[in-house]
C-alpha positions as YAML, in Angstrom:
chain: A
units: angstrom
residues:
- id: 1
  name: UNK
  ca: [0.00, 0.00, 0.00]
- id: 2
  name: UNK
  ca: [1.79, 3.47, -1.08]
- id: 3
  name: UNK
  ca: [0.31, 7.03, 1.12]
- id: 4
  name: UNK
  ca: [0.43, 10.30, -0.23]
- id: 5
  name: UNK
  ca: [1.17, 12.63, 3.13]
- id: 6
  name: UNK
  ca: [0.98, 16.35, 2.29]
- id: 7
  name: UNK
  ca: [2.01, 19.59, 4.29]
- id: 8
  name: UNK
  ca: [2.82, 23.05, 3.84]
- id: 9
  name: UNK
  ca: [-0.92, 24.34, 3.79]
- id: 10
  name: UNK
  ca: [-1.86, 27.71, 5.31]
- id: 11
  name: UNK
  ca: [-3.13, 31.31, 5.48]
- id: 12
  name: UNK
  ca: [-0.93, 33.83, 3.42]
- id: 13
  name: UNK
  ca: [-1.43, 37.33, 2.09]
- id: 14
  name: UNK
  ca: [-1.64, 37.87, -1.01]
- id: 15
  name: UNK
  ca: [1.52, 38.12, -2.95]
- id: 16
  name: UNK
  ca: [2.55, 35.94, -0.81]
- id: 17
  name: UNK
  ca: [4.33, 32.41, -1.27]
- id: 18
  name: UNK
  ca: [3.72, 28.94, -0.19]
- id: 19
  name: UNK
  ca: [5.81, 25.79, -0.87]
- id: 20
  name: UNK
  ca: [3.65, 22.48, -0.85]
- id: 21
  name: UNK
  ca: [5.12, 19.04, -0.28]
- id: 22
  name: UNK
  ca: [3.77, 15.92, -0.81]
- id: 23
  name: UNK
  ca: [5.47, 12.25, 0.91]
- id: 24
  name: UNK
  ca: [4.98, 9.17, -0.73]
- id: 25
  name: UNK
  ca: [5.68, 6.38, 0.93]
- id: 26
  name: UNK
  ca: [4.89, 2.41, 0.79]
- id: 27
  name: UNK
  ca: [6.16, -0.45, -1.70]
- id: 28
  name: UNK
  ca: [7.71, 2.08, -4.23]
- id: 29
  name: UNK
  ca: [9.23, 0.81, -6.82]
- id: 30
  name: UNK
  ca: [8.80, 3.80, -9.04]
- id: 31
  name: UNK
  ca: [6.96, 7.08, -9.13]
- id: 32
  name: UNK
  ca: [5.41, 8.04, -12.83]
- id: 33
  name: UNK
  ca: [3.47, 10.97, -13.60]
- id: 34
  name: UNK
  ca: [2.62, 13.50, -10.43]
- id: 35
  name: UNK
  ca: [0.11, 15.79, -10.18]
- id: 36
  name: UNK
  ca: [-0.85, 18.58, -7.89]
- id: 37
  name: UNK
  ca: [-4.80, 19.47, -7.94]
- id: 38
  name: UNK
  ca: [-6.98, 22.09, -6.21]
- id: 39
  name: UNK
  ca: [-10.74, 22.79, -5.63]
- id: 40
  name: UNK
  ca: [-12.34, 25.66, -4.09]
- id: 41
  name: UNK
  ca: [-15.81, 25.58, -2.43]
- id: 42
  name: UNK
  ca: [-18.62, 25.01, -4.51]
- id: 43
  name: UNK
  ca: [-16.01, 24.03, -7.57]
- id: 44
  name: UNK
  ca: [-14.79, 21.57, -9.25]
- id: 45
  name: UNK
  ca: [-11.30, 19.51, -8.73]
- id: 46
  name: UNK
  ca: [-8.91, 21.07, -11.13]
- id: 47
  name: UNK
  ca: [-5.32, 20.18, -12.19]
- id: 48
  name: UNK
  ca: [-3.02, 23.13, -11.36]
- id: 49
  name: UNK
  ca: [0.10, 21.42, -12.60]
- id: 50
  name: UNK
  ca: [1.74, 17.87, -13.82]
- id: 51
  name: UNK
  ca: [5.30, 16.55, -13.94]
- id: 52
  name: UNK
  ca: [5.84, 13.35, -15.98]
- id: 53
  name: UNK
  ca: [8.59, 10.91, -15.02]
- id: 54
  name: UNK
  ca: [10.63, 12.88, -18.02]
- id: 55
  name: UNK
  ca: [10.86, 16.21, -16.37]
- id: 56
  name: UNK
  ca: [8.41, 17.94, -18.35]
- id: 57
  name: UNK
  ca: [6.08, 20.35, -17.12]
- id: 58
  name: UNK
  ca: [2.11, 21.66, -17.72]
- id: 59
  name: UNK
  ca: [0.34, 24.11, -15.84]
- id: 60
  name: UNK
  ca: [-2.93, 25.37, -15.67]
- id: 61
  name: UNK
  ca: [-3.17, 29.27, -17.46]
- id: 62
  name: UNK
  ca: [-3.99, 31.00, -14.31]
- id: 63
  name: UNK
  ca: [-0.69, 29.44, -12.76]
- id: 64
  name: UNK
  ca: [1.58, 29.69, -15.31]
- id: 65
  name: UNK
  ca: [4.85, 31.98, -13.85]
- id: 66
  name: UNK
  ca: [3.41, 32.21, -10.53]
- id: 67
  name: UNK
  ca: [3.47, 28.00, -9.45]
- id: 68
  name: UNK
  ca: [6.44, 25.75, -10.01]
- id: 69
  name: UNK
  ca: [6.15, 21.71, -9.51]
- id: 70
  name: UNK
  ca: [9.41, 19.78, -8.46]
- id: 71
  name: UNK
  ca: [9.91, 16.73, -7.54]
- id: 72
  name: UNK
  ca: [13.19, 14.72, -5.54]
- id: 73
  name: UNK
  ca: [13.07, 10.97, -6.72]
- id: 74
  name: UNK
  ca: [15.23, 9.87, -4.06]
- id: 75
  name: UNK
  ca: [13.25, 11.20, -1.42]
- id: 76
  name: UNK
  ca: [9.82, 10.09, -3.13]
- id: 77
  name: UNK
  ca: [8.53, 13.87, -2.50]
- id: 78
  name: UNK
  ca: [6.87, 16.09, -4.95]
- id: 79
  name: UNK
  ca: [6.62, 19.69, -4.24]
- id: 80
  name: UNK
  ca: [4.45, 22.80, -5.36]
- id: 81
  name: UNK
  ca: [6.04, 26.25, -4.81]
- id: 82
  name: UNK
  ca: [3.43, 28.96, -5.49]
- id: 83
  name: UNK
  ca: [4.82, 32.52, -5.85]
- id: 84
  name: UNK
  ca: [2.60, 35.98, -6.29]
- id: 85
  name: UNK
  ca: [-0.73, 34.09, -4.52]
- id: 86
  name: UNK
  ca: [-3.97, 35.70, -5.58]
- id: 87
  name: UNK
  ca: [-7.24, 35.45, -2.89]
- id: 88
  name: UNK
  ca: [-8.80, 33.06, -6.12]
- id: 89
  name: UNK
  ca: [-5.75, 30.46, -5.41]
- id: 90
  name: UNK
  ca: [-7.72, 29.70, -2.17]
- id: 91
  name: UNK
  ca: [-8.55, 26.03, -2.54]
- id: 92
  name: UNK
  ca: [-7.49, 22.56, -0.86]
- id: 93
  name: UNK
  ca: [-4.63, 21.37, -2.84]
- id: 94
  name: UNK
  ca: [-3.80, 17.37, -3.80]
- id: 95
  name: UNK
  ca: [-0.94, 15.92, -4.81]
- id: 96
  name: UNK
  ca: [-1.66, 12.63, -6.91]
- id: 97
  name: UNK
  ca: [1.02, 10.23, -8.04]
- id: 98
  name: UNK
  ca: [0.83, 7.47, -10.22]
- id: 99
  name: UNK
  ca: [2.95, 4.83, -8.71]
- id: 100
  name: UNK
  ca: [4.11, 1.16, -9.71]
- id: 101
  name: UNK
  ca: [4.96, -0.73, -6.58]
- id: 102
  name: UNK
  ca: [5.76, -4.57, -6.34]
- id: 103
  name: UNK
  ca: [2.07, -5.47, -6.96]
- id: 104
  name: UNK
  ca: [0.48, -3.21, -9.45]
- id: 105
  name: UNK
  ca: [0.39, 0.12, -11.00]
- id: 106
  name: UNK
  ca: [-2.05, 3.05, -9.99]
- id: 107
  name: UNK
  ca: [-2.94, 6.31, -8.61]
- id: 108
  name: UNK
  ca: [-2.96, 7.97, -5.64]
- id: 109
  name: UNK
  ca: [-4.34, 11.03, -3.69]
- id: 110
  name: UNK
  ca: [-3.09, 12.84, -0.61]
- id: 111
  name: UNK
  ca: [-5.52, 13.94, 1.93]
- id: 112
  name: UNK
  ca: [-5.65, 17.90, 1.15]
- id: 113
  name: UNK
  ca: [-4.45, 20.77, 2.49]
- id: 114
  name: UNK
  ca: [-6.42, 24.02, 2.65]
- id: 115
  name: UNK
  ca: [-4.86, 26.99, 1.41]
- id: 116
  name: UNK
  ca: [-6.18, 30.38, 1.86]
- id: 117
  name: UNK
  ca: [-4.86, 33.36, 0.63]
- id: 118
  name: UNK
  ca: [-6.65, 37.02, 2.40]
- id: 119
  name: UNK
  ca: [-6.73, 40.16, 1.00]
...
């Protein structure tokens, strides 16, 4: 069984930065794709940014300059610094990691963490 353990939520002004992290741990073999997502009240889940296994990067528009994914292999952690936070990046983020351990390939989710940027 692999966990995805995140941290780094909080309250910030805006203009302010954050840096997300997200622990995987478990069987790991290997970690594929990663993902962070967000959704804010009353919305739905979106994917702010994506990291496959060959160091490429895609972000969602509204992110693009502002949020920068990164991710340690040897540590199994995947990481979302966001830069220049507006009140509308107020959401509970997940990190989501597609993972092959020594049974089987899939996906995971971390638990959320609530970010909240004030004005």
């Amino acid at each position: 069984q692999v966990q995805l353990v995140e941290s780094g939520g909080g309250l910030v002004q805006v203009g302010g930065s954050l840096r997300l992290s997200c622990a995987a741990s478990g069987s790991i073999l290997q970690i594929n794709t990663i993902r962070w997502y967000r959704q804010a009240p009353g919305a739905e889940r979106e994917k702010v940014a994506e990291m496959p296994s060959d160091g490429s990067t895609k972000y969602l528009d509204s992110v693009k300059g502002r949020f920068t994914i990164s991710r340690d292999n040897d540590k199994n952690m995947q990481y979302l610094q966001m830069n220049s936070l507006k009140p509308e990046d107020t959401a509970v983020y997940y990190c989501w990691a597609d993972v092959t351990d020594y049974y089987v390939r899939r996906a995971y989710w971390g638990q959320g963490t609530q970010v909240t940027v004030s004005s």
